[in-house]
VOPAGU-2260 file (C-alpha; in pm, 1 decimal, decimal comma):
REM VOPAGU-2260
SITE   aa  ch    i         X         Y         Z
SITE  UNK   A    0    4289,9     675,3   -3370,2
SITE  UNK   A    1    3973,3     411,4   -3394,2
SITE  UNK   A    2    4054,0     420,4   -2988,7
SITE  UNK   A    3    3945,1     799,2   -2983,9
SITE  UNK   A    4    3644,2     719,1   -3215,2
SITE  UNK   A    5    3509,5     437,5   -3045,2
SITE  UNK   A    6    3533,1     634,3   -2693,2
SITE  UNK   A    7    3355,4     925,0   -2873,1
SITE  UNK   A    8    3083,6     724,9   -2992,0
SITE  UNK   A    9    3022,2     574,7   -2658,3
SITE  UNK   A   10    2998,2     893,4   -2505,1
SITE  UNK   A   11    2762,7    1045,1   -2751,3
SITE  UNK   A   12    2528,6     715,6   -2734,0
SITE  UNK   A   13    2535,1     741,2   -2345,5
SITE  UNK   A   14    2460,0    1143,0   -2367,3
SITE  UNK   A   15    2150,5    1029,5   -2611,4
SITE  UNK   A   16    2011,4     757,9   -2372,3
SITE  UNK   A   17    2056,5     931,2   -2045,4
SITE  UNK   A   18    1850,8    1221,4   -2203,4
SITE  UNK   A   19    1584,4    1019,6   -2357,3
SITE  UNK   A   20    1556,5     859,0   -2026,2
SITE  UNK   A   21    1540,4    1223,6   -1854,6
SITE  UNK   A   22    1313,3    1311,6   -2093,2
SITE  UNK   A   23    1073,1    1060,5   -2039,0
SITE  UNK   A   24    1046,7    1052,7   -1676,8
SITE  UNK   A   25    1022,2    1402,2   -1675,6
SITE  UNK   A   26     694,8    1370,7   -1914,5
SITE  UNK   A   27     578,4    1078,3   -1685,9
SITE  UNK   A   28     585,9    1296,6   -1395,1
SITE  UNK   A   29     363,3    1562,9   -1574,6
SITE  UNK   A   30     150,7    1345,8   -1711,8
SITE  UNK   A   31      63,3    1167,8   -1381,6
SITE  UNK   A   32      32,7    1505,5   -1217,6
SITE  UNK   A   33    -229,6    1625,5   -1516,0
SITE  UNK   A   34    -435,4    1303,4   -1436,8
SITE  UNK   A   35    -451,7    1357,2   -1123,2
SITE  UNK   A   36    -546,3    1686,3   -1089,9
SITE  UNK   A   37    -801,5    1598,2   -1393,4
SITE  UNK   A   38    -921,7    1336,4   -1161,9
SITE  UNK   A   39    -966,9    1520,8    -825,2
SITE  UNK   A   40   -1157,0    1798,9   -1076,7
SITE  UNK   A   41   -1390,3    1546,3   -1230,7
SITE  UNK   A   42   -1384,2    1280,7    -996,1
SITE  UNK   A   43   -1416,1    1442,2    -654,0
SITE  UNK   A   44   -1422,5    1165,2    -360,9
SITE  UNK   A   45   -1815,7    1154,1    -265,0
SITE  UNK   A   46   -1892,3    1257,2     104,7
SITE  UNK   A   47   -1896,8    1004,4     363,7
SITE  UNK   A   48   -2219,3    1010,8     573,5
SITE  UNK   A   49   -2153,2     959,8     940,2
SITE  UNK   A   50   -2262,8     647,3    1084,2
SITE  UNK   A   51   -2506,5     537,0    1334,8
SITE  UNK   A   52   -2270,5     573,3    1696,6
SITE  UNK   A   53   -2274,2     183,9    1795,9
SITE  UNK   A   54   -2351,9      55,3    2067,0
SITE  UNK   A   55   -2095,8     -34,1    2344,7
SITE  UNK   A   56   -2067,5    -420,3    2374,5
SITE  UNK   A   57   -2197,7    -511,4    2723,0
SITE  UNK   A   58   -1979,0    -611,7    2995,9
SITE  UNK   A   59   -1903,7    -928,2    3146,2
SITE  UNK   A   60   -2031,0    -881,4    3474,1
SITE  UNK   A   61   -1985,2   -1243,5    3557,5
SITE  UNK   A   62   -1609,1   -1288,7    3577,2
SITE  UNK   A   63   -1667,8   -1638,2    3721,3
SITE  UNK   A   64   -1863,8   -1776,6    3460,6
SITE  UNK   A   65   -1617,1   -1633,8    3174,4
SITE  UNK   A   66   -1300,8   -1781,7    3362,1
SITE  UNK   A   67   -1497,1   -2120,9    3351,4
SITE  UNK   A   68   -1574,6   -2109,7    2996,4
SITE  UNK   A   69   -1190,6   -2007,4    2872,1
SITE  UNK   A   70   -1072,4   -2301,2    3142,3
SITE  UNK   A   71   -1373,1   -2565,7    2947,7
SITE  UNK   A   72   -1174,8   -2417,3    2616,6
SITE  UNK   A   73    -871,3   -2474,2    2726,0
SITE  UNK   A   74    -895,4   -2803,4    2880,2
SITE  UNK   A   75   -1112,9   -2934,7    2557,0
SITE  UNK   A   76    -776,0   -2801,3    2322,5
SITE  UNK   A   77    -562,2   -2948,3    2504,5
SITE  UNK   A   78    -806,6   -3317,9    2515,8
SITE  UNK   A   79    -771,0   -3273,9    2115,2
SITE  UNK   A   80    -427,3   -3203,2    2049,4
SITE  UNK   A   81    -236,1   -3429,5    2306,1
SITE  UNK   A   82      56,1   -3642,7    2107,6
């Protein structure tokens, strides 16, 4: 008989604290969809102003002189970090 009783308490306790947790999530979700919508009412996001168009960054026309600097860089790394 206290076998019966104990499963029926269990039961009833786990009914209870699923729905409290039900309960509360569901209010959460409500709650964070009022503030938002209070937010995006209030709040709005101001308007970006368009920037200046940049300029494109010239060209190296020189392909020479750029393969001669990466080559000094490379050569001076390696000069510093022999074992």
């Amino acid at each position: 008989m206290e076998n019966n009783d104990l499963i029926s308490q269990g039961l009833t306790l786990m009914v209870f604290g699923m729905g409290f947790v039900f309960i509360f999530l569901t209010l959460l979700v409500g709650v964070t969809n009022l503030m938002s919508v209070l937010v995006t009412r209030y709040l709005p996001e101001p308007e970006v102003v368009p920037a200046a168009p940049r300029r494109a960054a010239p060209a190296a026309t020189d392909e020479a002189q750029l393969l001669a600097v990466i080559s000094a860089a490379v050569h001076q790394y390696r000069q510093r970090h022999r074992k």
